[in-house]
C-alpha positions in Angstrom: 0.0 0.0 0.0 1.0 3.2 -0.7 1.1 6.0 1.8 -1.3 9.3 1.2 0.0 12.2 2.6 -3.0 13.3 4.9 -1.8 17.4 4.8 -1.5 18.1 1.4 -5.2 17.8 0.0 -6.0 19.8 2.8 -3.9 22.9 2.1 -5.3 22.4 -1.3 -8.3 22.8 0.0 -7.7 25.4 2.3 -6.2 27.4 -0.7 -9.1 27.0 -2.6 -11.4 28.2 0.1 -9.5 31.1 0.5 -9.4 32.2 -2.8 -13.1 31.5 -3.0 -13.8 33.7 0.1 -11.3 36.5 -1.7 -13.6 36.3 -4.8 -16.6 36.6 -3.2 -15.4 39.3 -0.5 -14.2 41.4 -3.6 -17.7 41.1 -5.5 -19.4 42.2 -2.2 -16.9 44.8 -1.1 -17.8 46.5 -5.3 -21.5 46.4 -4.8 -23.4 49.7 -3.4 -24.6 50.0 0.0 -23.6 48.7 3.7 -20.9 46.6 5.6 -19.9 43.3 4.1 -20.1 40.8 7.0 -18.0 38.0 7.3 -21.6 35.4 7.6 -22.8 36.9 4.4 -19.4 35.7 3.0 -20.0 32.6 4.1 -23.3 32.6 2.4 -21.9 33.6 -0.7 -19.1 31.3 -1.1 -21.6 28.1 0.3 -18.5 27.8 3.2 -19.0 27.3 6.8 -19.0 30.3 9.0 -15.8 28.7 10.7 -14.0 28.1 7.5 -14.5 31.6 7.0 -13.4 33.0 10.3 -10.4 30.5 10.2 -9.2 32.4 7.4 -10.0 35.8 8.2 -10.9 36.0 12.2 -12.8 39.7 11.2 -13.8 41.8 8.4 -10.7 43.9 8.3 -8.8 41.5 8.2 -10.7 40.5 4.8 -10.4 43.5 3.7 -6.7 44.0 4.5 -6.1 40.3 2.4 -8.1 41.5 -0.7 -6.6 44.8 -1.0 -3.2 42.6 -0.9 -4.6 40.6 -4.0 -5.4 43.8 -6.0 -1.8 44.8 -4.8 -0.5 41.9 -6.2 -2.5 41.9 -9.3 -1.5 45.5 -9.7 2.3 45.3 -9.5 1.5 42.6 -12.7 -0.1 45.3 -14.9 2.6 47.9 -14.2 5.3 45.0 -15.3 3.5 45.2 -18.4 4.4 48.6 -19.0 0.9 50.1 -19.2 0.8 54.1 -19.1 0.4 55.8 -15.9 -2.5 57.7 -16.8 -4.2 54.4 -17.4 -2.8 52.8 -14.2 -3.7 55.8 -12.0 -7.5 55.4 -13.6 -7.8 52.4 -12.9 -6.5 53.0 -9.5 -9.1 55.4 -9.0 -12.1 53.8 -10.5 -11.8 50.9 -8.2 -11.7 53.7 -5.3 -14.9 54.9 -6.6 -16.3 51.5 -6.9 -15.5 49.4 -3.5 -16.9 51.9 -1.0 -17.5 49.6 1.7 -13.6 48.1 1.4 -12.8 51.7 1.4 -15.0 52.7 4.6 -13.2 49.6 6.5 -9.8 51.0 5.3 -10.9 54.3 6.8 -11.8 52.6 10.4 -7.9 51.4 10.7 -5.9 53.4 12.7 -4.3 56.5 11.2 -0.8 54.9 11.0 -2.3 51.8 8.8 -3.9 53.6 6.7 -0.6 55.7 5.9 1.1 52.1 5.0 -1.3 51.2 3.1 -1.2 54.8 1.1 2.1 53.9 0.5 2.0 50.5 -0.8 0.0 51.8 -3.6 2.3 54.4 -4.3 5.0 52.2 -3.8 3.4 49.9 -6.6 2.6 53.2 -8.9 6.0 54.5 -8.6 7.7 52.9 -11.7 4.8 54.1 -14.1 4.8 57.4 -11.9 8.7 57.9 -12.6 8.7 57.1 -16.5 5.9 59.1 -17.1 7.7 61.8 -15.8 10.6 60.9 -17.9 8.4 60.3 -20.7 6.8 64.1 -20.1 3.6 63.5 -20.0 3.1 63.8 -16.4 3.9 67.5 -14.9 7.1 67.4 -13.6 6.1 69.7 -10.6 4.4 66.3 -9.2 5.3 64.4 -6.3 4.6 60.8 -5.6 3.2 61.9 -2.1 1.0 63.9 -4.3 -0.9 60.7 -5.0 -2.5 60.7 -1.4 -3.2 64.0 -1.6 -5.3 62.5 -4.8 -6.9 59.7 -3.1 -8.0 61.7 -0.4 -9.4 64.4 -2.7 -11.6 61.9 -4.7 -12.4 60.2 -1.1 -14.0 63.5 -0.1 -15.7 64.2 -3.0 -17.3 60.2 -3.0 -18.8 60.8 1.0 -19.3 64.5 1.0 -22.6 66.0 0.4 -25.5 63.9 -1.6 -25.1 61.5 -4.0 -26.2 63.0 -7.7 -28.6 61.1 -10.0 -26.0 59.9 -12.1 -23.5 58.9 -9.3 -21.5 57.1 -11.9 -21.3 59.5 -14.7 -20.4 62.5 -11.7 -17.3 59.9 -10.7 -16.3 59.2 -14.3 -16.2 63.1 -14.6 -14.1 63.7 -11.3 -11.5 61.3 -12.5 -11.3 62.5 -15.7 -11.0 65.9 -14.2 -7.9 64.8 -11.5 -6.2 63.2 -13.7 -6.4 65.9 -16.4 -4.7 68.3 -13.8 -1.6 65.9 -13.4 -0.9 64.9 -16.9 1.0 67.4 -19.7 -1.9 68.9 -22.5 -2.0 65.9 -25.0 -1.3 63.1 -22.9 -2.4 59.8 -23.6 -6.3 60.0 -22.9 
């Protein structure tokens, strides 16, 4: 008889159950309205409450582990040499889109939410620096300028009611932020 190793199906599993609960934590954390709660992930995904909570033990913890994923799927695009306009929309857009994973971000403590700030930039700063190079960002720009960014579309997205056309009014304010960084002409 040959011997099964007992642990390795299981950390198959338990690989596949996180990705799953990433998935689904990332569709919910994009859709409009309240808090995304760990049992509703559960739900979602068809997984036990305590697969779920092994995982993540609460939902900033979750949130924490998918903004790593869009970290990591991030530092791919920017291998593939894509413009930093288009990187920095994209960027911005999923802002815009994943409120609640942004309101959880907001309820870390100050100095969190600074390393997290930088990550991004951290991630952005190739495309930020050959843009530069390239001239067709402003020169006068900073890569700490890019929280100064975040945090102006992040007033503008919770300040004051929503308008009708809450996505046409955020395609607009992006379109108008990043027009103020790049040179006149730049890749659109």
């Amino acid at each position: 008889m040959r011997p099964v190793p007992p642990a390795v199906p299981r950390r198959v599993d338990a690989r596949r159950n996180r990705e799953t609960i990433l998935r689904a934590a990332d569709q919910a954390f994009a859709e409009p309205g309240g808090t995304v709660a760990l049992e509703e992930i559960a739900r979602r995904t068809g997984l036990g409450r305590a697969t779920v909570y092994r995982h993540f033990p609460d939902r900033k913890a979750l949130a924490l582990a998918v903004a790593d994923e869009h970290l990591t799927a991030l530092k791919q695009v920017v291998r593939q040499r894509r413009s930093f306009r288009e990187l920095l929309h994209t960027v911005l857009s999923m802002q815009a889109e994943r409120r609640a994973l942004v309101r959880l971000f907001r309820e870390l403590p100050e100095r969190s939410q600074r390393q997290l700030t930088h990550a991004l930039i951290a991630v952005l700063r190739p495309a930020f620096d050959q843009a530069q190079r390239d001239g067709t960002l402003r020169r006068d720009i900073q890569p700490a300028d890019l929280a100064l960014l975040f945090e102006m579309l992040e007033a503008a997205l919770s300040g004051g009611p929503a308008p009708m056309d809450r996505a046409e009014a955020v395609r607009r304010l992006v379109q108008v932020l990043l027009d103020g960084m790049f040179t006149c002409g730049a890749n659109r």
